[in-house]
C-alpha positions in Angstrom: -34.8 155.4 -34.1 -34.5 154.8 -30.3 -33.3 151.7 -28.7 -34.3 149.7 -25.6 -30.4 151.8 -24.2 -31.6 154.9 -25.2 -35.1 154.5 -23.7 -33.7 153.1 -20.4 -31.1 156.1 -20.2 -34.3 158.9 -21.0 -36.1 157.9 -18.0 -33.6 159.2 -15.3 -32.8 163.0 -14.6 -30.2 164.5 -16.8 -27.4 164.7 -14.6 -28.0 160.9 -14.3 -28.7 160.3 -18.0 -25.0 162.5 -18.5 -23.0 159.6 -16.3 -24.8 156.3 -18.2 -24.5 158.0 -21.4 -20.2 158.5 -20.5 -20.4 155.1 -19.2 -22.2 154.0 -22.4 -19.0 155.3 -24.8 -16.5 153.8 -22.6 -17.7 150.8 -23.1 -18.1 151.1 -27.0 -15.6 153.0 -27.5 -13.0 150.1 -25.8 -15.1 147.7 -27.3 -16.0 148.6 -30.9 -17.9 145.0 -31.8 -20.0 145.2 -28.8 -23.7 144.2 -28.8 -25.9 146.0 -26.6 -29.3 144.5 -24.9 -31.4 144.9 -22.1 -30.9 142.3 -19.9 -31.8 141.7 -16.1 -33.8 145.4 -17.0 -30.8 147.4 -17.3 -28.0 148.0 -20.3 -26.4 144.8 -20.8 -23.0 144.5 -23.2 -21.6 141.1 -25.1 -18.6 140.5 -27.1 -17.9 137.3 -28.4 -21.7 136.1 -27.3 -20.8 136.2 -23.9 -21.3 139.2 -20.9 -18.9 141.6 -20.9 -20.5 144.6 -18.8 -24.0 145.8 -17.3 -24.8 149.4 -15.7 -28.0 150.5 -14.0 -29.2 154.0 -12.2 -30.4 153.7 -8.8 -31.9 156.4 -6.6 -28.2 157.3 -4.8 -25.7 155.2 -7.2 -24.9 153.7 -10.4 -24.5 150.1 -10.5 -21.8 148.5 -12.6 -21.2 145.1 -13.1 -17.9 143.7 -13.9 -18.8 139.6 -13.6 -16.9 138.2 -10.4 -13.8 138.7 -12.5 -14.0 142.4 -13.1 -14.2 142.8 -9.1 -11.5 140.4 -8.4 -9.1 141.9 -10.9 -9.5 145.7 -9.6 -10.6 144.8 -5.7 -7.9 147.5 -4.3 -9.0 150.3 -6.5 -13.2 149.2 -5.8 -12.3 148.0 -2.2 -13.6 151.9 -1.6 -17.3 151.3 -2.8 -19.9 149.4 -1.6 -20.1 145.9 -3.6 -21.9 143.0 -3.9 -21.0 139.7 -5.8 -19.8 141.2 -9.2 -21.1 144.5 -8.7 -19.9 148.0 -7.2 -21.8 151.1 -6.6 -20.3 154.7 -7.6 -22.4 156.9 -5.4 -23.8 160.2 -7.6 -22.7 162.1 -4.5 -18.9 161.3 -5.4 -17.2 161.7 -8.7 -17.2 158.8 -10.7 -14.5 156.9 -11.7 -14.4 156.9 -15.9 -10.8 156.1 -15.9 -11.6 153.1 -13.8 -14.5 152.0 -15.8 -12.6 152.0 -18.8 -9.4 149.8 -17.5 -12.0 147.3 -16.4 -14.1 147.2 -19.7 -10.8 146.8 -21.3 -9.4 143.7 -18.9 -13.2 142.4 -20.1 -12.7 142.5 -23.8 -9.5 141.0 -23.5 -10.7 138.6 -21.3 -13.5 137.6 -23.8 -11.2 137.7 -26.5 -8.9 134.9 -24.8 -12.4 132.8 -23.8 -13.0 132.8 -27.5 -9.9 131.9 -28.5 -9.7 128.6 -26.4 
């Protein structure tokens, strides 16, 4: 059966529905006891009951969004894309960075982990 993810993902073109979907595994992948919502109308991830991630499609980019924290902790390698507070825009023109992605889900679930542990 199809999830609120799954649904969200289906309603952009495939090339689109290719880069959420890698963006999706990342983040489960390097987070294995994540829970995944809708939230703010886009793909929302928690560990520990608290945010850890969001994504979105746009017309021209994908949004990710890291919390403040995220951003701070990778600024040089982001300082590239356009950003707002706690969100950065990979433009579908460019390639996108996966291996970036994945070292800031990973500074997230550790940094959830330590919140929880406190």
């Amino acid at each position: 059966m199809k999830n609120e993810i799954d649904k969200y993902i289906e309603q952009f073109p495939e090339g689109v529905q290719d880069i959420l979907q890698k963006i999706r595994m990342i983040i489960k992948n390097n987070a294995p006891e994540v829970v995944e919502i809708i939230a703010y109308g886009m793909p929302a991830y928690k560990t520990n009951k608290k945010p850890l991630v969001y994504f979105a499609a746009f017309k021209n980019h994908i949004g990710f969004y890291a919390t403040p924290t995220g951003h701070i902790e990778f600024k040089n390698e982001l300082s590239k894309y356009k950003q707002g507070k706690g969100s950065v825009q990979f433009p579908l023109d460019q390639p996108i960075p996966y291996e970036l992605i994945e070292r800031i889900v990973k500074f997230r679930v550790t940094e959830n982990n330590i919140k929880t542990k406190k």
